[in-house]
BABA-533557 format. One line per field, with one value per residue (C-alpha): residue number from 1; x negated, y, z. Coordinates in Angstrom, 2 decimals, decimal comma, padded with zeros to 5 digits. Example, Ala and Ser with C-alpha at 12.3 -4.5 7.8 and 13.67 -1.06 7.14 Angstrom:
2
marke [1:2]
X [-012,30:-013,67]
Y [-004,50:-001,06]
Z [007,80:007,14]
end
This chain:
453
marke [1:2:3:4:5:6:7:8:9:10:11:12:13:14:15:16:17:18:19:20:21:22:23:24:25:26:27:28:29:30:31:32:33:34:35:36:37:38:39:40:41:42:43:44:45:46:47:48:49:50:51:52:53:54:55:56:57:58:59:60:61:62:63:64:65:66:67:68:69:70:71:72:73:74:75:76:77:78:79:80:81:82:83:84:85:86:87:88:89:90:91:92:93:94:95:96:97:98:99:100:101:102:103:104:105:106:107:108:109:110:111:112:113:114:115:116:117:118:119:120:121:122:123:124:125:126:127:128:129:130:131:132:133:134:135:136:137:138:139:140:141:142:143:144:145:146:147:148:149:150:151:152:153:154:155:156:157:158:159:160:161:162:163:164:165:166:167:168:169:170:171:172:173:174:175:176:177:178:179:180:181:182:183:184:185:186:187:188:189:190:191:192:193:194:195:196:197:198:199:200:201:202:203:204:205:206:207:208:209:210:211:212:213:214:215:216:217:218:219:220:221:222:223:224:225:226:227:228:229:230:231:232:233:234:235:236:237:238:239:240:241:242:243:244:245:246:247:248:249:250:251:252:253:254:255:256:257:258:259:260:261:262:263:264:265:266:267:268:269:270:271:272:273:274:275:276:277:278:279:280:281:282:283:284:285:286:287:288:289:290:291:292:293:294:295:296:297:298:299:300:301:302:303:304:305:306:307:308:309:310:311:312:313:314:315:316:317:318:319:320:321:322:323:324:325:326:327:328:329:330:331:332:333:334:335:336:337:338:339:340:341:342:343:344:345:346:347:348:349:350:351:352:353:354:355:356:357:358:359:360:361:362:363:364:365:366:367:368:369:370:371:372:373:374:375:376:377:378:379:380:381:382:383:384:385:386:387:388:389:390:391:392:393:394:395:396:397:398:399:400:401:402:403:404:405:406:407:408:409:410:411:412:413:414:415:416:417:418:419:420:421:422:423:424:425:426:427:428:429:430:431:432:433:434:435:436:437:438:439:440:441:442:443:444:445:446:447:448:449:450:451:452:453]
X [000,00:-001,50:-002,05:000,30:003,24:001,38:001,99:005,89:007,00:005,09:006,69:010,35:009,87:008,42:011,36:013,50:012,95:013,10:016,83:017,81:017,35:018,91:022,06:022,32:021,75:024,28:026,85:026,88:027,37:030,26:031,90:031,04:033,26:036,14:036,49:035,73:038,60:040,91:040,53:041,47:044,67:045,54:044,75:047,37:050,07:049,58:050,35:053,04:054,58:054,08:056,12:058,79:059,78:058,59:059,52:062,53:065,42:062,06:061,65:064,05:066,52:063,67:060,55:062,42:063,15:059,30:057,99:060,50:060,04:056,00:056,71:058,27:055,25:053,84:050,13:050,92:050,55:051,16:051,64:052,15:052,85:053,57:052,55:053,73:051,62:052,17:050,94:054,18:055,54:058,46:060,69:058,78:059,81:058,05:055,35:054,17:050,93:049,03:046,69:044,43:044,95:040,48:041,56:044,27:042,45:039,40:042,03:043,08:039,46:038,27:041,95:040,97:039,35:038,77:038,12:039,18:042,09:042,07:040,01:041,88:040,80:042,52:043,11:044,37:045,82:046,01:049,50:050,83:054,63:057,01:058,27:055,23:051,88:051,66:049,32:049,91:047,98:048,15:046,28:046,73:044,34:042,28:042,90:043,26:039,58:038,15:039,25:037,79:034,25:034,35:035,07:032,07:029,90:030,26:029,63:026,69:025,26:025,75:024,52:021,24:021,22:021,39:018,69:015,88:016,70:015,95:013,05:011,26:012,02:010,20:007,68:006,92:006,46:004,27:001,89:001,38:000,86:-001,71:-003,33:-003,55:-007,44:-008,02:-006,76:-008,58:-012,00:-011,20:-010,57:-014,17:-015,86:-014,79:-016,85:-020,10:-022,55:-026,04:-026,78:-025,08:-025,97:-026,30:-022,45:-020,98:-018,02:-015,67:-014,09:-011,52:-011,29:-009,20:-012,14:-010,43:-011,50:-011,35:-013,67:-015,77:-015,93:-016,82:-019,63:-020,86:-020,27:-022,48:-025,35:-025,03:-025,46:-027,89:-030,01:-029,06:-030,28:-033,23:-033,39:-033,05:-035,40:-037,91:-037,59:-037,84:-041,19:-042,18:-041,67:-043,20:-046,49:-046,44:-046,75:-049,26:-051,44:-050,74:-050,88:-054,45:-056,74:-054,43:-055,35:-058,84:-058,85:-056,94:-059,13:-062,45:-061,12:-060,21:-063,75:-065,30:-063,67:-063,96:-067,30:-069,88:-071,62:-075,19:-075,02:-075,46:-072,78:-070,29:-071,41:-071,27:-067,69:-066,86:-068,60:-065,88:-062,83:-063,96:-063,69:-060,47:-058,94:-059,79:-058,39:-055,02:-055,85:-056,19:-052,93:-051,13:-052,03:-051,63:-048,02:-047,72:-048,86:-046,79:-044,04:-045,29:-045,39:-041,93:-042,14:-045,69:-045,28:-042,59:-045,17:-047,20:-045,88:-047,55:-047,95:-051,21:-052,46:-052,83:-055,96:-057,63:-056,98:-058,51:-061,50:-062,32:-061,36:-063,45:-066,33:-065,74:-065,92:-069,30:-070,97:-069,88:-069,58:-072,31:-072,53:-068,33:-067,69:-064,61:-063,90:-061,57:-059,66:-057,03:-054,71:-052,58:-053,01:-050,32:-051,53:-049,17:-050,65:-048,01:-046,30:-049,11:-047,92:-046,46:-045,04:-046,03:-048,89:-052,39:-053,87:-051,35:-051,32:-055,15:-054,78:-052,09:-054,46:-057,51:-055,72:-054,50:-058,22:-059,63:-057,79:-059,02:-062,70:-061,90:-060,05:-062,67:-065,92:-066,51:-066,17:-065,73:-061,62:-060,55:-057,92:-056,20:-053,80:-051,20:-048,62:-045,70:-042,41:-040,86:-043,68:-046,81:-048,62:-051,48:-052,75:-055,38:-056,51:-058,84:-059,83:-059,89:-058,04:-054,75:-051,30:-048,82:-045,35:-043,92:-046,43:-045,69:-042,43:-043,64:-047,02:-045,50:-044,05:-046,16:-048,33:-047,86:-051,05:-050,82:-052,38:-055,41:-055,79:-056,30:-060,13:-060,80:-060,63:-057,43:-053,99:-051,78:-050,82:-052,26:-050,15:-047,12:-048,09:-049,28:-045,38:-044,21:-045,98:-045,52:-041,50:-041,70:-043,36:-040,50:-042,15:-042,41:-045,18:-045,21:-047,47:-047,95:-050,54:-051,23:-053,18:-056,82:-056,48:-056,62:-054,06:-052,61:-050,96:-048,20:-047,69:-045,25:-043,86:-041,02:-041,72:-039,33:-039,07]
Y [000,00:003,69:005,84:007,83:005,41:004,53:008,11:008,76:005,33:006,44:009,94:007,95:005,53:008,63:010,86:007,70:006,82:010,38:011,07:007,54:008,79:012,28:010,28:007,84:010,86:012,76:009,69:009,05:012,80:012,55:009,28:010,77:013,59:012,04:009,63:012,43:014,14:010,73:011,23:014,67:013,65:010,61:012,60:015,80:012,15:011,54:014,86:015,14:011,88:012,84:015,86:014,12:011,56:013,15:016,76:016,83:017,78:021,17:022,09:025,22:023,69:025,51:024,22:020,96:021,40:022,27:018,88:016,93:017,49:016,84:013,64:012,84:013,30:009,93:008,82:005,57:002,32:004,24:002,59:003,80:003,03:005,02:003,44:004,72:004,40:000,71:000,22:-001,14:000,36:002,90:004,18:002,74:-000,92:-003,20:-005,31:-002,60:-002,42:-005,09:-002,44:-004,18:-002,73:-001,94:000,56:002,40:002,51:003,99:006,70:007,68:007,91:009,81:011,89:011,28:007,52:006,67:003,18:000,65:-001,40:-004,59:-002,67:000,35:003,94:004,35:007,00:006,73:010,43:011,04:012,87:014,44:015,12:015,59:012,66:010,65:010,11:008,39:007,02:007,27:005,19:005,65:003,93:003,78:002,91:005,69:004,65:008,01:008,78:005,42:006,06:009,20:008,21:005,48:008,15:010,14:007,13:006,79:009,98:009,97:006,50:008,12:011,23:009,06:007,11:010,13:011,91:008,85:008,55:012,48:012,32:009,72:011,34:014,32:012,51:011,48:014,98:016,37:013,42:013,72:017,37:016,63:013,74:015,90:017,40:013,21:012,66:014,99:013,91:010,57:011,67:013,44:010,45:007,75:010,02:010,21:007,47:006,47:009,15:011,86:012,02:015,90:016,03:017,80:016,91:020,26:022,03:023,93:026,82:025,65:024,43:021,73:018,13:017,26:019,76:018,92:014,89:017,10:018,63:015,24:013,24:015,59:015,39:011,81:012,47:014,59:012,08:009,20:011,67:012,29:008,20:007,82:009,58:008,47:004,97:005,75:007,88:004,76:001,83:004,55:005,37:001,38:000,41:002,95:001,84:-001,83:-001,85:000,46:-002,73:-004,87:-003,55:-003,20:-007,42:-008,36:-006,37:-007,03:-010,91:-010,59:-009,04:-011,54:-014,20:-012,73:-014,74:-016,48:-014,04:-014,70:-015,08:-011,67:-010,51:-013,03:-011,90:-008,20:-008,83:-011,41:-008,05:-006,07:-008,40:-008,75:-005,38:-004,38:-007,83:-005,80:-002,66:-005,09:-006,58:-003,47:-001,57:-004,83:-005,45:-001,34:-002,11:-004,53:-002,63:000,10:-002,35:-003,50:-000,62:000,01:-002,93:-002,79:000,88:-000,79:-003,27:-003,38:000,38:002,25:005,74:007,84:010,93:012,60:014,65:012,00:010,11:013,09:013,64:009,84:009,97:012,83:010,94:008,13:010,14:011,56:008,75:006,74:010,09:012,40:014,36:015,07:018,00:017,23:020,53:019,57:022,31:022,34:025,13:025,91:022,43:022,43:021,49:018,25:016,01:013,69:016,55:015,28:011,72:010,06:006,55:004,32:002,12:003,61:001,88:002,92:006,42:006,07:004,98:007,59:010,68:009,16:008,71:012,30:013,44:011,34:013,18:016,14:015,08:014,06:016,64:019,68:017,54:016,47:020,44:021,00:019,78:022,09:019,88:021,21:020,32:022,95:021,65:024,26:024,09:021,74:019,75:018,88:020,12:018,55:020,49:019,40:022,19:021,80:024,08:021,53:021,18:022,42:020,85:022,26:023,45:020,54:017,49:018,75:016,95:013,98:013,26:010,82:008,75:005,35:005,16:008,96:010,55:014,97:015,53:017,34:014,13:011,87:011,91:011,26:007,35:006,19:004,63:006,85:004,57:006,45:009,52:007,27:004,61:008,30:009,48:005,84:005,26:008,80:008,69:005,60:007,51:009,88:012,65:014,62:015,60:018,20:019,72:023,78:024,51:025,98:024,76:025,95:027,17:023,88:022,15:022,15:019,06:019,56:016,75:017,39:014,89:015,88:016,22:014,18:015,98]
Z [000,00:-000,67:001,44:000,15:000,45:004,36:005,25:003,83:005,92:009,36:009,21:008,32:011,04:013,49:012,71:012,97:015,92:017,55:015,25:016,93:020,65:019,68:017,89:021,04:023,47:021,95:021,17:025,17:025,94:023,58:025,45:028,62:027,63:026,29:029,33:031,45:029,42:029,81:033,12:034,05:032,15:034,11:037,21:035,54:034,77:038,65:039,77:037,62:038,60:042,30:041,82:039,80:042,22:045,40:044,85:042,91:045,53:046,19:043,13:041,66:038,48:036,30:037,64:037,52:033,86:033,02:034,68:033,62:030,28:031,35:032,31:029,34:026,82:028,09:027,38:024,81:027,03:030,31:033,74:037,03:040,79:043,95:047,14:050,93:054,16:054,26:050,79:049,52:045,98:045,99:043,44:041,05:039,75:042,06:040,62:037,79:039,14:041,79:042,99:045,78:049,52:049,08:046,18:047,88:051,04:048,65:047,73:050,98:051,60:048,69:047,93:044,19:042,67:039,05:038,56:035,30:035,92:033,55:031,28:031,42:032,93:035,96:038,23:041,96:043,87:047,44:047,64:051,27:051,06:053,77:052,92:053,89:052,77:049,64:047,13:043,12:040,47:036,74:034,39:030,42:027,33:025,98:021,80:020,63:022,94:021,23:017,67:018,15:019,41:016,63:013,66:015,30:015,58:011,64:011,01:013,33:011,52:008,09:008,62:010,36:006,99:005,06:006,78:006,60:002,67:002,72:005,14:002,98:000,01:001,64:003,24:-000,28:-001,44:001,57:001,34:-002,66:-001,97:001,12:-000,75:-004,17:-003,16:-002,62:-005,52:-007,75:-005,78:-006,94:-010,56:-010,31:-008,61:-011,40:-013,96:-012,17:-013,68:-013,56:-016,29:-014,71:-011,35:-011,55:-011,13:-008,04:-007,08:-007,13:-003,74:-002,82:-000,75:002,01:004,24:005,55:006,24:002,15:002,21:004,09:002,87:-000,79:000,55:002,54:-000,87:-002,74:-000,07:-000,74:-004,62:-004,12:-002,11:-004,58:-007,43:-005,01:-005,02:-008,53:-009,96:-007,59:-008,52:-011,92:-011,44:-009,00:-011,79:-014,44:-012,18:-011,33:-014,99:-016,06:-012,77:-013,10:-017,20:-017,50:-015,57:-016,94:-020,95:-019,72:-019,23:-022,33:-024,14:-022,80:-023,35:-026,87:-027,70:-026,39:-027,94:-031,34:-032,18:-030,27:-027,52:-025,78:-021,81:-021,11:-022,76:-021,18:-017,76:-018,41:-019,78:-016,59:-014,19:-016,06:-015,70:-012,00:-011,53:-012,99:-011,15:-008,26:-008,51:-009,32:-005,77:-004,16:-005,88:-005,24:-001,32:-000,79:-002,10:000,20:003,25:002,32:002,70:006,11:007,51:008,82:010,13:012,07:013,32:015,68:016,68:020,08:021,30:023,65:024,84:022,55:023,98:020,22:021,85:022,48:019,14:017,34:018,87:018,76:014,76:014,45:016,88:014,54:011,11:012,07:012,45:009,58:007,06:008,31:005,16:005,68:007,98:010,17:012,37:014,90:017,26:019,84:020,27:023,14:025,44:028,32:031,99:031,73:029,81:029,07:026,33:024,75:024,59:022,06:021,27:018,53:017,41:017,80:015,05:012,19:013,40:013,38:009,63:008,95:009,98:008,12:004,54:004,77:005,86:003,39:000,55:001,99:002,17:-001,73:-003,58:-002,13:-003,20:000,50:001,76:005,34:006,21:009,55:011,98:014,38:017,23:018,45:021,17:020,86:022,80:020,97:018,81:018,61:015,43:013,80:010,82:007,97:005,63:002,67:000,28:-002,82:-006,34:-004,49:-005,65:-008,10:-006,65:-009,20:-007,85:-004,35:-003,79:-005,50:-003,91:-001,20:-003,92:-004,22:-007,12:-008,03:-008,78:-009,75:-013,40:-011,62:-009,33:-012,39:-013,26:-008,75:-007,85:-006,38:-006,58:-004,82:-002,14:000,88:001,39:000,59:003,79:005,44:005,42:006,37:009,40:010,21:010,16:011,78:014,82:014,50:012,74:009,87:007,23:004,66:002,55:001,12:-001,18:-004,26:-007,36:-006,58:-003,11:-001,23:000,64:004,41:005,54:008,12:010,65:013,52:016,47:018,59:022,20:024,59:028,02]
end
């Protein structure tokens, strides 16, 4: 069932249910009434048939006239008794009414009782005459009362019909017209393919909820365009990296082949397979650590004072690159020591930092790299800065894809796997690197950690 449909039946069955209580509410305030109304007339029959038999030798010839002709208009199916202070019937036809002795003593108690007598309203009146005291009961069926609440018990079941057909109906209309922005996303949506990713989905202006889900959706294009066209500058820098040793082979092979070579040829050839079988080893196991990386970085935690991982890196690099100048610096250390903590695995974050200062050492022609950690109120900072071949502002969201190498990078050894397992291991410690530089002018590699207090 749509939504659509979903929505029209809930607000039928909603408004429903709250026109059902109202109808049955108002129904019993209606049958209240007319027995209420019943009863005040069996209780104006009483009087009236007190007077008649009791006060008729009191009463002036007028008077007499007016409630005789009273007590003619009858209620259809009207009974009555009068009882004296020994509860016997008088001037009344004995055995009209068996009233029991508990009811009349209830009226002589009460001076006015309504109570059902075989199924009928009845009504008993306390009535003080100088005659005596006496008791009167009249009872009678209520059909004109019961034809009446049935005819208004139609009415109120037709109108009820009436009203869910048109609430339906209407439901109908306000869902189509609250689903319509859905509707017209989905229209959009169905249109947006593998070659047009570029398409935005269209808002309106309401700033509503739709809205909003617009706006989310094209984030999520955006990132899957992001996606995309990564993965189709990763399979395109994989083929030229894994086809250029792999040409180098076939080739060298087919020379060789061609006619009958002396031994020194054969191993110069074999040296030169050997080596380009290599640099297929190394692309393919860096692929494969780049892959393992998630995985490791969650590996044998523990807590890494970044300080002191620096200055042992930079400890390290001096002694196995002397001829590399590594300046490290620390800005703005706080007296706790622990906001300089982080959580993670030494040894990738180790291998992180080096890749990223290896670049550095690389791209400038092995010119002093400056590093430099800055623990601000929220993050600690590390910051690399060369002054190499610099990055264009078009290679600069690309270098962390695997395999991508800039067009100035080309003629320096490497794959372009480093600053790719760099980022990796980095996000997997919960931080962030980015790079600003400009072609020329060297690089500076953000990376930032957030601190937990």
């Amino acid at each position: 069932m749509k939504i659509r449909h979903r929505l029209a039946l809930q607000f039928t069955v909603l408004s429903g249910c709250i026109l059902l209580v109202i109808f049955v509410l108002v129904y019993l305030l209606l049958q209240n009434y007319v027995n209420n109304t019943f009863f005040s007339q069996l209780e104006d029959r009483a009087l009236i048939t007190a007077q008649v038999f009791l006060e008729k030798d009191e009463l002036a010839k007028k008077k007499w006239k007016d409630i005789e002709k009273k007590y003619i208009q009858t209620i259809p199916g009207e009974d009555g008794m009068i009882y004296d202070e020994e509860n016997q019937p008088v001037f009344i036809e004995p055995g009209a009414l068996h009233i029991p002795p508990a009811v009349i003593q209830a009226v002589r108690y009460h001076k006015k009782y309504r109570f059902h007598y075989k199924g009928k309203p009845a009504v008993g009146l306390y009535y003080s005459d100088n005659q005596g005291n006496f008791v009167i009961f009249v009872t009678a069926g209520n059909e004109a009362g019961q034809a009446q609440l049935m005819h208004n018990l139609w009415i109120l079941g037709g109108t009820f019909a009436l009203g869910m057909l048109m609430v339906f109906v209407i439901g109908q209309w306000f869902s189509y017209r609250a689903l319509r922005p859905i509707n017209f996303i989905n229209r959009q949506v169905k249109n947006i393919r593998a070659s047009n990713l570029h398409a935005r989905v269209k808002k309106s202006r309401n700033e509503d909820e739709i809205d909003e889900l617009a706006s989310n959706f094209n984030d999520l294009l955006e990132h899957l365009e992001k996606a995309f066209h990564m993965q189709q500058s990763f399979v395109s820098n994989a083929s030229h990296e894994l086809r250029t040793p792999l040409t180098a082979i076939i080739t060298e092979l087919e020379v060789i082949l061609q006619k009958q070579r002396n031994q020194e040829d054969y191993m110069k050839t074999l040296r030169s397979v050997l080596d380009e079988s290599a640099k297929l080893k190394t692309i393919t196991n860096g692929l494969l650590e780049l892959t393992q990386a998630d995985k490791d970085a969650h590996a044998g935690k523990e807590h890494i004072r970044l300080d002191e991982l620096l200055w042992d890196l930079r400890e390290e690099w001096a002694g196995k690159h002397p001829e590399q100048l590594l300046n490290m610096q620390m800005l703005q250390l706080p007296e706790d020591a622990t906001r300089l903590e982080i959580t993670g695995n030494r040894e990738l974050l180790v291998l992180a930092i080096k890749n990223i200062i290896k670049n550095a050492f690389k791209f400038s022609g092995n010119q002093p790299v400056d590093c430099t950690l800055d623990c601000q109120e929220e993050q600690l900072l590390i910051t690399i800065t060369d002054s190499g071949i610099g990055i264009s502002p078009e290679d600069a969201e690309r270098i962390f894809m695997p395999l991508f190498r800039a067009n100035n990078a080309r003629i320096y050894p490497g794959f372009g796997i480093g600053l790719s397992m760099a980022q990796k291991i980095i996000q997997a410690h919960n931080g962030h690197i980015s790079v600003s530089s400009e072609p020329g002018d060297g690089s500076t590699f953000n990376v930032s950690f957030t601190i937990h207090h």
